[in-house]
Structures are given as structure tokens and as C-alpha cells.
N, CA, C and O of each residue as an XYZ file, in Angstrom:
664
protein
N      -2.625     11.407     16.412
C      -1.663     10.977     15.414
C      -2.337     10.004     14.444
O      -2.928      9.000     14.842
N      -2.257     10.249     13.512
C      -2.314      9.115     11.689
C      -0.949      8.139     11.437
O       0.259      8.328     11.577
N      -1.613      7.228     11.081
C      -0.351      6.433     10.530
C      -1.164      5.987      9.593
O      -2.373      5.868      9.789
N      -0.408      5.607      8.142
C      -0.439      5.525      6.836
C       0.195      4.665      6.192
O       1.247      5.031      5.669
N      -0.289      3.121      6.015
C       0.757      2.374      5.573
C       0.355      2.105      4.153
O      -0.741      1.668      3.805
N       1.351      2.411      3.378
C       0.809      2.298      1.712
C       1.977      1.552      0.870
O       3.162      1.799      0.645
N       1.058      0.501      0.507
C       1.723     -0.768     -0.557
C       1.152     -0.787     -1.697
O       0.031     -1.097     -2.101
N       2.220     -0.358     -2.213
C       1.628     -0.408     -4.190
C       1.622     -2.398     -4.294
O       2.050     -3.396     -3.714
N       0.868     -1.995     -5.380
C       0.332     -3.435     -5.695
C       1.509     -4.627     -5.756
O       2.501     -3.996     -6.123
N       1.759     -5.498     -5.651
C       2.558     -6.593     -5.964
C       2.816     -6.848     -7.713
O       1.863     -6.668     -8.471
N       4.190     -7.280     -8.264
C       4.260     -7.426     -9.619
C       2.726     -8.199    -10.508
O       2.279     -9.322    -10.277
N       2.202     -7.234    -11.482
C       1.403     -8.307    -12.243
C       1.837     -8.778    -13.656
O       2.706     -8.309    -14.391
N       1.204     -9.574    -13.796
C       1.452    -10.597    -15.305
C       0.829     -9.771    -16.536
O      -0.328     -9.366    -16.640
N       2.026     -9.610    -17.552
C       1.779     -9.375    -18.507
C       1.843    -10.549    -19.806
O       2.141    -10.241    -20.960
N       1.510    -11.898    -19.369
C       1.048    -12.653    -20.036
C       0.227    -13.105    -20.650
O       0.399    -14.057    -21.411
N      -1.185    -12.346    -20.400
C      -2.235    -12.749    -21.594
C      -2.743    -11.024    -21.856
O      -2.683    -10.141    -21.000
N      -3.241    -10.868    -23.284
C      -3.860     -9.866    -23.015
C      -4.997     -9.182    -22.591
O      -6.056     -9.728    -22.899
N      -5.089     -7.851    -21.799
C      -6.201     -7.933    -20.797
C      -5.998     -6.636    -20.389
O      -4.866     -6.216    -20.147
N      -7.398     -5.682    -20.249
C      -7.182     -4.512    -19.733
C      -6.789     -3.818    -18.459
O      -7.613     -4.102    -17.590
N      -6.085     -3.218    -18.126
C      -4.749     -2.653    -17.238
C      -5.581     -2.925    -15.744
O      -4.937     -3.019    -14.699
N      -6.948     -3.029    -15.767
C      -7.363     -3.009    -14.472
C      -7.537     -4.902    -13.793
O      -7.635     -5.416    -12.678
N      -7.493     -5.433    -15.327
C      -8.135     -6.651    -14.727
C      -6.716     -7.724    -14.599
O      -6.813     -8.933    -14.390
N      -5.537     -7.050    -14.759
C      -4.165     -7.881    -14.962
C      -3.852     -8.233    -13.084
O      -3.663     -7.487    -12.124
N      -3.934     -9.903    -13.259
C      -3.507    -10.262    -12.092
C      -2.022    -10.252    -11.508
O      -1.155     -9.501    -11.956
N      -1.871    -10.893    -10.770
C      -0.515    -10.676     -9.886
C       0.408    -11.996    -10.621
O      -0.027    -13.121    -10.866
N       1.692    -11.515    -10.859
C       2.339    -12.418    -11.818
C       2.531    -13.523    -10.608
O       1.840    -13.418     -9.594
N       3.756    -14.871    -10.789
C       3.855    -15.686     -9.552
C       4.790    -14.993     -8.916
O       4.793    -15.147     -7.695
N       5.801    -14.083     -9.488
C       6.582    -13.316     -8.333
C       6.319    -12.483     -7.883
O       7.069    -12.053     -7.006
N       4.900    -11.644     -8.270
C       4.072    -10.977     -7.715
C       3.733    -11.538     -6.042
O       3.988    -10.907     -5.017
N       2.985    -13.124     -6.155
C       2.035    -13.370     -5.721
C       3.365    -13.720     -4.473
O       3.102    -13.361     -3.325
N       4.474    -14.271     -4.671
C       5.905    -14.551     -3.733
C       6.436    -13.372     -2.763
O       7.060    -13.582     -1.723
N       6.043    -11.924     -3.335
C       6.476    -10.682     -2.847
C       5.713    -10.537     -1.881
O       5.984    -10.329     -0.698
N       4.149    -10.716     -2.707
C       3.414    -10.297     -1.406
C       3.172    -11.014     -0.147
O       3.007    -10.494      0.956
N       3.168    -12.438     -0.474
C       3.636    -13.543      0.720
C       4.711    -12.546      1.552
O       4.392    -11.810      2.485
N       6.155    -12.712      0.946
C       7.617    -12.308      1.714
C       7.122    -10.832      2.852
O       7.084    -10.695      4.075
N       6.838    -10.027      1.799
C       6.235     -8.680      2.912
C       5.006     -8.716      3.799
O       4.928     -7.796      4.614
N       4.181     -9.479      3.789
C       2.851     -9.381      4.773
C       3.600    -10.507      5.614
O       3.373    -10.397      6.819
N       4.315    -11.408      5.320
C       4.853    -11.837      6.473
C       5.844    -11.794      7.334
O       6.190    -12.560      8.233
N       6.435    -10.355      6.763
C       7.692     -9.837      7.425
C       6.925     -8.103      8.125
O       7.509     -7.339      8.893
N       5.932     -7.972      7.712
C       5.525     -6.556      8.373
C       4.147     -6.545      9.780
O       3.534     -5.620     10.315
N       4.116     -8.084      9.965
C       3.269     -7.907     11.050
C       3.514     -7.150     12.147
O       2.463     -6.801     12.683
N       4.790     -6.640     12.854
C       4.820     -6.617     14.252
C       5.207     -4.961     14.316
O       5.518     -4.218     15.247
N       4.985     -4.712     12.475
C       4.721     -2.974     12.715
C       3.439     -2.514     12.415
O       3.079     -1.339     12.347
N       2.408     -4.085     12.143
C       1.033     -3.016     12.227
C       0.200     -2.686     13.294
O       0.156     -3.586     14.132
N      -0.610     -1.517     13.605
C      -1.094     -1.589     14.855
C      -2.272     -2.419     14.759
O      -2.788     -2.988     13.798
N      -2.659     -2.334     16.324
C      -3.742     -3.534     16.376
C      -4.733     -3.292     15.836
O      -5.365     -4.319     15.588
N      -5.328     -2.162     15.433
C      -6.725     -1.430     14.415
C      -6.192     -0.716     13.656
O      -5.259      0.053     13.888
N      -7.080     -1.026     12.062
C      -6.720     -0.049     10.674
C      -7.726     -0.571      9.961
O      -8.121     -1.718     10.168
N      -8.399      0.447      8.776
C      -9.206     -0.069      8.153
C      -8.275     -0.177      6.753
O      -7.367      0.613      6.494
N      -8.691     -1.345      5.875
C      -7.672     -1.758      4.975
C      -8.722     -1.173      3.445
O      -9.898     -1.301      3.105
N      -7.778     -0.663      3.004
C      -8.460      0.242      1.834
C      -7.826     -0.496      0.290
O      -6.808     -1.153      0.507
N      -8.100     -0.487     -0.625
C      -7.649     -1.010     -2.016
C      -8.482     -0.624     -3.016
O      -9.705     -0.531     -3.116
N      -7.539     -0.413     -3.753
C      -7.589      0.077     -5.268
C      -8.660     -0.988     -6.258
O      -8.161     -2.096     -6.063
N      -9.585     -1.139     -6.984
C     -10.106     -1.760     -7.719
C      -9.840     -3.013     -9.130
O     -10.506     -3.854     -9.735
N      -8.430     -2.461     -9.130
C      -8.091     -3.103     -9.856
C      -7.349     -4.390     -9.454
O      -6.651     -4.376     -8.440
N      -7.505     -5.839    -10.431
C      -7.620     -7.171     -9.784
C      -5.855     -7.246     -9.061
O      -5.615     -7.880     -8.033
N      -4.825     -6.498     -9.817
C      -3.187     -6.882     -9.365
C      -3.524     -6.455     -7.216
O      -3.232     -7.053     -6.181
N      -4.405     -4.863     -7.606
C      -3.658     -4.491     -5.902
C      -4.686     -5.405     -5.509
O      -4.211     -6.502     -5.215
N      -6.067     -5.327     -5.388
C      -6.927     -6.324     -4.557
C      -6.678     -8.297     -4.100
O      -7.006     -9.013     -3.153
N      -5.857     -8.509     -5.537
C      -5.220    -10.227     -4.891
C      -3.897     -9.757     -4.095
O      -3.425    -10.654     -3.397
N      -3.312     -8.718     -4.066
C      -2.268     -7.906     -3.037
C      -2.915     -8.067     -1.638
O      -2.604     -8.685     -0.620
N      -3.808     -7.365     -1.951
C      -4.505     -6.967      0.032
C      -5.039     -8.423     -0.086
O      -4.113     -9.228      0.016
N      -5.792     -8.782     -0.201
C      -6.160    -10.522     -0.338
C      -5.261    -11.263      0.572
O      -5.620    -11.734      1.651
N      -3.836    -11.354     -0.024
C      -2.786    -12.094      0.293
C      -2.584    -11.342      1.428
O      -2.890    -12.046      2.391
N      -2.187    -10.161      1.810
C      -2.349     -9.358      2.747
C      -3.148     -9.812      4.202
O      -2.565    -10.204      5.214
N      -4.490     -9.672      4.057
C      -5.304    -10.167      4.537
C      -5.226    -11.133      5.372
O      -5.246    -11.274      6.595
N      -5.111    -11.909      4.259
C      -4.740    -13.689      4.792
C      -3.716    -13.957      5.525
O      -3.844    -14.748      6.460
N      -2.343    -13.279      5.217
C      -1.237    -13.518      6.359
C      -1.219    -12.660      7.283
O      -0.218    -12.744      7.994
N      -2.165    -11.616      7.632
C      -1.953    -10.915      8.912
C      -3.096    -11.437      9.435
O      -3.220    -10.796     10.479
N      -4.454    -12.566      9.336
C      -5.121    -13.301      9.691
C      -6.465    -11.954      9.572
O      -6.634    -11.393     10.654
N      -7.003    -11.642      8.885
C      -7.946    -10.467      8.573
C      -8.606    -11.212      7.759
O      -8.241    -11.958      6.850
N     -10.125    -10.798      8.386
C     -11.003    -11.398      7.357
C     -11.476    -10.573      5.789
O     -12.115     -9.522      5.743
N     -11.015    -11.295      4.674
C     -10.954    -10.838      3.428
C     -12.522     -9.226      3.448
O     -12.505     -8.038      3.124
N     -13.440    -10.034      3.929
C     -14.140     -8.834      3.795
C     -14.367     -7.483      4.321
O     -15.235     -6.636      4.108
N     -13.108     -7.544      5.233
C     -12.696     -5.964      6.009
C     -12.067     -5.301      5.243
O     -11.690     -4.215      5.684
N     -11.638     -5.709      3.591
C     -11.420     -5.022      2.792
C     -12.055     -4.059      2.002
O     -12.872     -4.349      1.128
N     -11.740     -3.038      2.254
C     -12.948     -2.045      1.329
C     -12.339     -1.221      0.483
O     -11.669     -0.205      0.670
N     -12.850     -2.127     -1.026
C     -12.674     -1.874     -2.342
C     -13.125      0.000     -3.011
O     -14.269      0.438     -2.885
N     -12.134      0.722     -3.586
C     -12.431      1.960     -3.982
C     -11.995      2.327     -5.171
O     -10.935      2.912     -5.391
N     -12.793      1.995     -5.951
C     -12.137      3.152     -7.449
C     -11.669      4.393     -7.247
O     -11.065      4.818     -8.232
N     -11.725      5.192     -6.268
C     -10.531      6.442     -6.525
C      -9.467      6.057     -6.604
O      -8.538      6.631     -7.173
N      -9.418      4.383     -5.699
C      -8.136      4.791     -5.771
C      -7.352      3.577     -6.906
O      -6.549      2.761     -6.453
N      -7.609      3.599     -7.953
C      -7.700      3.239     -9.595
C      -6.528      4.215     -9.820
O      -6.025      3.902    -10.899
N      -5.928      5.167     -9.328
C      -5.352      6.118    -10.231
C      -3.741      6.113     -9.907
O      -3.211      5.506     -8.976
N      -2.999      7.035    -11.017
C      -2.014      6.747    -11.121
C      -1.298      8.393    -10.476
O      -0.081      8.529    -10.343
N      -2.368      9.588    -10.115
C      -2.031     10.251     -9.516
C      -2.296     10.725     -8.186
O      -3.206     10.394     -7.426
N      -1.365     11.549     -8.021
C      -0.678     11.887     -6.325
C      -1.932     11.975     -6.144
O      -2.623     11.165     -5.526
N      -2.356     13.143     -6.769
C      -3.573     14.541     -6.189
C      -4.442     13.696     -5.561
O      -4.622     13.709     -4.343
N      -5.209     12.671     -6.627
C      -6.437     11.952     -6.637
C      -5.915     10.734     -5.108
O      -6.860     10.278     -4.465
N      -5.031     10.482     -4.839
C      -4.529      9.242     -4.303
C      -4.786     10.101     -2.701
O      -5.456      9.685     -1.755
N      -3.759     11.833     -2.827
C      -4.392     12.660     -1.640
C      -5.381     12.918     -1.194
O      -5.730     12.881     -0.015
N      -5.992     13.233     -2.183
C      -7.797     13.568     -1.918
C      -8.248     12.053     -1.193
O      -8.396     11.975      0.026
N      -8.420     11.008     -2.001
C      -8.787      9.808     -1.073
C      -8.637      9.656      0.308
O      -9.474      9.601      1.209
N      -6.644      9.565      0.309
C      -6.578      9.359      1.881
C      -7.351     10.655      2.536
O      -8.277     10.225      3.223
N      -7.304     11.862      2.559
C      -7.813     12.996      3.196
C      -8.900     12.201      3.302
O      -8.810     11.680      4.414
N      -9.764     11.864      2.823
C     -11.222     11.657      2.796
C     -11.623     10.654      4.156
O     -12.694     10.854      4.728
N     -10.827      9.728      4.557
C     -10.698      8.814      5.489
C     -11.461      9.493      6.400
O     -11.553     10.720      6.353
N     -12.217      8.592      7.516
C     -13.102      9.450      8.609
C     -11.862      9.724      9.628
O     -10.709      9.459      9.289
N     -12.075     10.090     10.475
C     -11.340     10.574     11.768
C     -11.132      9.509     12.844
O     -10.248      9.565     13.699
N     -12.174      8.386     12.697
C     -12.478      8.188     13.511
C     -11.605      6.798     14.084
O     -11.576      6.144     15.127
N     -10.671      6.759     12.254
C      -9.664      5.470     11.829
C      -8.296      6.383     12.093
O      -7.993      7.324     11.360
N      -7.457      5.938     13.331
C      -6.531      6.551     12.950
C      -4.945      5.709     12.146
O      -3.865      6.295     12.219
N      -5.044      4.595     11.571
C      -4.397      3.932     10.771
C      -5.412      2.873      9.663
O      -6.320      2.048      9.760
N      -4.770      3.373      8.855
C      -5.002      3.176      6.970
C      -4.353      2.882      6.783
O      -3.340      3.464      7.173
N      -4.212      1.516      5.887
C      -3.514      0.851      5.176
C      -3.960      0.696      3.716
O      -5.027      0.104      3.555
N      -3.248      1.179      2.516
C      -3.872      1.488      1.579
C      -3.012      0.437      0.517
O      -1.817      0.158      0.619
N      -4.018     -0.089     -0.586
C      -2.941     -1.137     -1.734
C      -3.212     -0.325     -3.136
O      -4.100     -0.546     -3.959
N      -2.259      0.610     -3.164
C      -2.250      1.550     -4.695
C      -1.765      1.222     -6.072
O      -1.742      0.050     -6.448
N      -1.417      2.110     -6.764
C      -0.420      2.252     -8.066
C       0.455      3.187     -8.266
O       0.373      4.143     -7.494
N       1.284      3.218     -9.074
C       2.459      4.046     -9.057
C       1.889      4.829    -10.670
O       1.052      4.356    -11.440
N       2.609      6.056    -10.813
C       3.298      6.665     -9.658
C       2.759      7.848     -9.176
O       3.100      8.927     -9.660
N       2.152      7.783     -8.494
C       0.705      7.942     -7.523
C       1.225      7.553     -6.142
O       0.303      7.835     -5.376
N       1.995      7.169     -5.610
C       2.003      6.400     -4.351
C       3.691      6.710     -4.248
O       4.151      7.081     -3.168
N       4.693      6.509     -5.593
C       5.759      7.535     -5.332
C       5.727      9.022     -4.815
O       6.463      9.515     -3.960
N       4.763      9.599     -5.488
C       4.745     10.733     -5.530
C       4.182     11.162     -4.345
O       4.849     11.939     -3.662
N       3.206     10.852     -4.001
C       2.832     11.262     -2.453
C       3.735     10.899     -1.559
O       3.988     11.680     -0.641
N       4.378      9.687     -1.645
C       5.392      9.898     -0.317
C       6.553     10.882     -0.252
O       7.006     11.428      0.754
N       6.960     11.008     -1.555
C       7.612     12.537     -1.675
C       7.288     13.192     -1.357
O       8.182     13.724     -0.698
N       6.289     13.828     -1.287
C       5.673     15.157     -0.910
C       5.281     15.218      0.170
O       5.536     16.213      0.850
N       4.559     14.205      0.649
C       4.267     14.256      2.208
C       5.306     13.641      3.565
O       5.013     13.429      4.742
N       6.504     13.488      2.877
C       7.744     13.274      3.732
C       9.091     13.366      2.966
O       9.432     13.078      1.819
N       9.726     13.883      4.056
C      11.421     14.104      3.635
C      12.180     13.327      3.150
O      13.386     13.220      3.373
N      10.861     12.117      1.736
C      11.954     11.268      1.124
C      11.890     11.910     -0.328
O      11.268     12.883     -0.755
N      12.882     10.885     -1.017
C      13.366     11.270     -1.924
C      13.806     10.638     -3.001
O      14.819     10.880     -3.656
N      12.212      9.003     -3.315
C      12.684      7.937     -3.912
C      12.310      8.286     -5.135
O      11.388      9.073     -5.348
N      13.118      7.629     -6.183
C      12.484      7.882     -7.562
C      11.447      6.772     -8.190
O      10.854      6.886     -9.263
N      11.357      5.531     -7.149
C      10.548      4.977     -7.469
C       9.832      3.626     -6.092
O      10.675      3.093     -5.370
N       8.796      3.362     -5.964
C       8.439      3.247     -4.907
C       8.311      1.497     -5.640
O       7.310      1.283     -6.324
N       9.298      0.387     -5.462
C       8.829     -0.822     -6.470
C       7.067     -1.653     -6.183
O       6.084     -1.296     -5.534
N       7.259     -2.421     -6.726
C       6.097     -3.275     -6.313
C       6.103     -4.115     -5.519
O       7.082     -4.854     -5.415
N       4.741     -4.278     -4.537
C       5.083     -4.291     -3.590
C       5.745     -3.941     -2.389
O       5.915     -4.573     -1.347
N       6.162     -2.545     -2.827
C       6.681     -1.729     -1.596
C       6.143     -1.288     -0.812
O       5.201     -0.653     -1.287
N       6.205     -1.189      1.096
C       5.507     -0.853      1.881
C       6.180      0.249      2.563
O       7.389      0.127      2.761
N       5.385      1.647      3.079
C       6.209      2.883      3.343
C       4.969      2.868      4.622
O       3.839      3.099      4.191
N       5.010      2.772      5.214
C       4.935      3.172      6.780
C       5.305      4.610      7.110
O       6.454      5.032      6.981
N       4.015      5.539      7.657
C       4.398      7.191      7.594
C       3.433      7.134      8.441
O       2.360      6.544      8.314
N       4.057      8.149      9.871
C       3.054      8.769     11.163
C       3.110     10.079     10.405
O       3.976     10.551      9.668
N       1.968     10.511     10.792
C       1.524     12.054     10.880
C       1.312     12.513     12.143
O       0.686     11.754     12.883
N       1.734     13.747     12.661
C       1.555     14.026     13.993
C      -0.165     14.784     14.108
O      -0.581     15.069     15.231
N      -1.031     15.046     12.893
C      -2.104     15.619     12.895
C      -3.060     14.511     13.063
O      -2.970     13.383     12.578
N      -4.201     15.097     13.989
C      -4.935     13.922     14.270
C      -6.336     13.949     13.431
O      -7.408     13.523     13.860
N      -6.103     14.563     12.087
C      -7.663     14.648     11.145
C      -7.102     14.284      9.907
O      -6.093     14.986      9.835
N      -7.177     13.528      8.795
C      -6.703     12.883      8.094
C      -6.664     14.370      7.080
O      -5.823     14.386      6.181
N      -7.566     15.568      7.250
C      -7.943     16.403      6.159
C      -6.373     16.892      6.149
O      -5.761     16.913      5.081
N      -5.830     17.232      7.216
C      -4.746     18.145      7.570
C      -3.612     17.194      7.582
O      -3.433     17.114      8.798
N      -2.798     16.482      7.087
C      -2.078     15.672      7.206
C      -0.687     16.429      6.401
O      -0.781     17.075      5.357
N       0.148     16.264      6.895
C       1.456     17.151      6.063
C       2.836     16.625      6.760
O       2.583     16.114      7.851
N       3.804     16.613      6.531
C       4.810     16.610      7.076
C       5.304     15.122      7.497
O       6.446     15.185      7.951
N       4.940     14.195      7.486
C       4.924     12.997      8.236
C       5.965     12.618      8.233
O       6.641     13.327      7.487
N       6.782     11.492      8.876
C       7.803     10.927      9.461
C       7.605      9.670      9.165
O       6.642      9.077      9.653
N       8.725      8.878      8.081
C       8.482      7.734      8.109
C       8.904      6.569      8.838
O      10.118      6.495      9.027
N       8.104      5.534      9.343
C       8.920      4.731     10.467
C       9.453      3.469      9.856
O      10.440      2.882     10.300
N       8.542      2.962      8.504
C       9.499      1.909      8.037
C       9.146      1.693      6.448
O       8.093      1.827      5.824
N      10.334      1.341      6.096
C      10.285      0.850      4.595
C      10.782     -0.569      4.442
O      11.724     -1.147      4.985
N       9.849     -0.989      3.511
C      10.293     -2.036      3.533
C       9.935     -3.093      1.936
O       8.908     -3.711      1.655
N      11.341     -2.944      1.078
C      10.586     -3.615     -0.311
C      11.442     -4.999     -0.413
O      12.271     -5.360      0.422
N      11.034     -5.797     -1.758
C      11.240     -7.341     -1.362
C      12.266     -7.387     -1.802
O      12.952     -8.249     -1.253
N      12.921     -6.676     -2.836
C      15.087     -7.127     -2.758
C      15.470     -6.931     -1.625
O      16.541     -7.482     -1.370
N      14.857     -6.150     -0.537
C      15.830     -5.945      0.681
C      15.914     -7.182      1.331
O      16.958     -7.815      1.493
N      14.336     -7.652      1.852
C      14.061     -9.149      2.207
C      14.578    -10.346      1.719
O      14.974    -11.292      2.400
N      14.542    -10.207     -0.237
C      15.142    -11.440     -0.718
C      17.100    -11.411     -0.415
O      17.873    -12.334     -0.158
N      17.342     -9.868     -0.602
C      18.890    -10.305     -0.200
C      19.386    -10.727      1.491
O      20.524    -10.873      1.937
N      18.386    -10.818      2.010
C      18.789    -10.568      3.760
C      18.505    -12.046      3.731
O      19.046    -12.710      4.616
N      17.511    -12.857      2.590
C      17.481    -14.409      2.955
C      17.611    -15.155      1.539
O      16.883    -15.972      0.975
N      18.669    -14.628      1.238
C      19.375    -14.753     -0.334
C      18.722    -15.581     -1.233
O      19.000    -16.693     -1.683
N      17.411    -14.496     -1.477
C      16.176    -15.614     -1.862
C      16.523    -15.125     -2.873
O      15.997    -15.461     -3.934
């Protein structure tokens, strides 16, 4: 079995101008991703290799990430494929994963990261927000063959901020 936990980047700042890759995490960005890495510890398993997108919003994401699930920043491994804003390219990546990891945790972009969870499970969101985390088992145990998956948790930060009427 695969499990697949994929968090699009946390809100970034469109306050100075700056090209789309190098835009950091706004402060309610940087509040989201606090609220969710410290509300999703006790669904990650005890091994995953932590994967991220190149650009500076998802990488201070997994960063923050990192830091509140107590992971040392450099078990992060940085990938321009996954820079993109589509499914295909976002599929091909995860497929690419060795075998030998059977949970990935990936920090993407939309809508690239909507779209694959559509397709690779019986949901049916129109938009996956920032900072959203989708938790998906696959019952196939080779990342190439992955289809059908079952998701075990979702979890984005209005749900959190209304449950602690933040």
C-alpha cells in the first residue's frame, strides 16, 4: 500500500512585485501552515520522504512543515517538476517516486493538485484551498500503478479556524 499526502502551498503575498516562483508566504499564509502541521501529526506515518515544489511560497510551507512535525529541514527534497500547475506533470512526478518509500508527502500548486485528486479518487472538489491537506491510500504497492485511491483525511484551515473560532 501507498499513501500520498499532498498540501498545496500555504497563502502567498502579493505585496511586492516578484516573479510567481519567488513570492513568499503571506502572514496568513505563514498562520495556516502553523494551524495544519500542527493539527495533522497523529495522521502521519512514522516514515515518508517529504518532496516540494521549487518555488519559495510551497518550500517556506514544508519548512514550517518540517519544523512542527520536528523533521530536519534538510530531509526536504526540493524538485522543479514539481513547479507546475498541471495534473499530468504533478502524476508523472509522484509515479516517479522509488518503491522503496511507501508514503510521500508532497507541497504543490493548484490546479495541479485539484485535479489529481479528482482523478485519482472519488472526490469531487472544485478547488483544493491553500494550504489544503488530502491524505489518499492506494491499495497498489508501486507508485507507477497507482489508481483508485481512498481518501482518509482532509483537512483545510476554515475547517480548523471555525472549530477554534479563529
Amino acid at each position: 500500500m501507498k499513501q500520498l499526502i499532498i498540501i498545496r502551498h500555504a497563502k502567498s503575498s502579493w505585496e511586492t512585485a516578484s516573479k510567481d516562483r519567488e513570492r513568499p508566504l503571506s502572514v496568513r499564509g505563514i498562520q495556516d501552515a502553523h494551524l495544519i502541521s500542527s493539527n495533522c501529526c497523529e495522521l502521519l506515518p512514522k516514515s515518508f520522504v517529504f518532496w516540494s515544489s521549487t518555488a519559495k511560497r510551497a518550500s517556506e510551507t514544508a519548512i514550517i512543515f518540517a519544523q512542527n512535525l520536528s523533521c530536519p529541514e534538510d530531509s526536504i527534497i526540493y524538485k522543479d517538476v514539481l513547479y507546475t500547475f498541471d495534473e499530468k506533470q504533478l502524476e508523472k512526478a509522484i509515479k516517479s517516486c522509488n518503491d522503496q518509500f511507501d508514503n510521500l508527502i508532497i507541497f504543490g500548486h493548484n490546479p495541479a493538485i485539484t485535479n489529481f485528486v479528482n482523478k485519482f479518487t472519488d472526490a469531487a472538489y472544485d478547488n483544493i484551498p491553500t494550504c489544503g491537506f488530502v491524505a489518499i491510500n492506494f491499495e497498489q504497492t508501486r507508485w507507477q500503478e497507482i489508481s483508485n485511491g481512498e481518501i482518509q483525511k482532509v483537512i483545510f484551515p476554515k475547517d480548523l479556524k471555525n472549530e477554534h473560532n479563529v
